[in-house]
N, C-alpha and C positions, 0 to 999 in steps of 0.2 A: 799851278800853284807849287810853290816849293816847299819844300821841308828841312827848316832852317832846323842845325846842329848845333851843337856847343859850342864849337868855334866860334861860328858867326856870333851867337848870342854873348859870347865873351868879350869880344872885338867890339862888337855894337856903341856906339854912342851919339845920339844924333845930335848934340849938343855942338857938335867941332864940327869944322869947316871941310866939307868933301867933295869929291866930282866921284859921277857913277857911269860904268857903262855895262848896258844887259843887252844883250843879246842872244834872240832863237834862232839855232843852226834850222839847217834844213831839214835835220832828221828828229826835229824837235828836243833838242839839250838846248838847257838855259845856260848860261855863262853871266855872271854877273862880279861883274871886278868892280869894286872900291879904292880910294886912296884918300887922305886924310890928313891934315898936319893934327899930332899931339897937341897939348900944351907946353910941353916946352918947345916946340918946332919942326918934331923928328917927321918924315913924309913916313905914313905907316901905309899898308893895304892890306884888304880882305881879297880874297881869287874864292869862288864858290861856282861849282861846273854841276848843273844837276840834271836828271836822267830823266825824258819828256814826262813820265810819271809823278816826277817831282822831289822825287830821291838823290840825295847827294852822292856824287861822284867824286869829287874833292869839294875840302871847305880847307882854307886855308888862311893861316895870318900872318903878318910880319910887324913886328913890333918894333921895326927901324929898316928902313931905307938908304945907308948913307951915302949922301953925295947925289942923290937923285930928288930930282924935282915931282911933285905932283904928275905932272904931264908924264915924265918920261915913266915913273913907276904904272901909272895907269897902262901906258902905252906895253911896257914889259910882262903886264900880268896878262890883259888880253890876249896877247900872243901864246901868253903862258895857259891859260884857261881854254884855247882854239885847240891846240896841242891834245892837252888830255882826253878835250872833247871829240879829237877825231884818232885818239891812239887809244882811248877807254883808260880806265881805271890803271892797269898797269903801269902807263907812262907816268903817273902820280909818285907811285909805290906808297901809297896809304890814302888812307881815304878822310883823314883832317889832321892839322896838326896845328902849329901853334908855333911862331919862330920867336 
């Protein structure tokens, strides 16, 4: 179970068009990256990396994308959320934020 933070719940709207990916490493951290078009078209994402307990490690959001597609943004945060998850909290340098 996780335990969604501010960001997320800031970010959050299930109204708009998303692709999701979650995934459980093998030392139990959840990664769970989002991406999204706005309504006016920007591709946004959420990156949320959390600790087998279910504690957040990063919660993050971007509020514009540009020049990247759905796919690629999804594809860049996973990478991005794999990262923290196996460098820990440090390689974040914060633990949510809000772009």
């Amino acid at each position: 179970m996780r335990i969604r933070g501010d960001v997320f719940w800031a970010w959050a709207d299930p109204t708009l068009h998303h692709r999701t990916h979650d995934e459980t490493l093998d030392d139990g951290t959840y990664i769970d990256v989002q991406t999204r078009l706005s309504r006016t078209g920007k591709t946004q994402m959420f990156i949320g990396v959390y600790a087998p307990g279910g504690m957040a490690i990063l919660e993050e959001a971007f509020d514009s994308r540009p020049g990247e597609s759905m796919t690629r943004a999804l594809a860049w945060g996973v990478g991005r959320a794999r990262r923290v998850a196996a460098e820990g909290a440090a390689a974040a340098g914060f633990l949510a934020a809000s772009k």
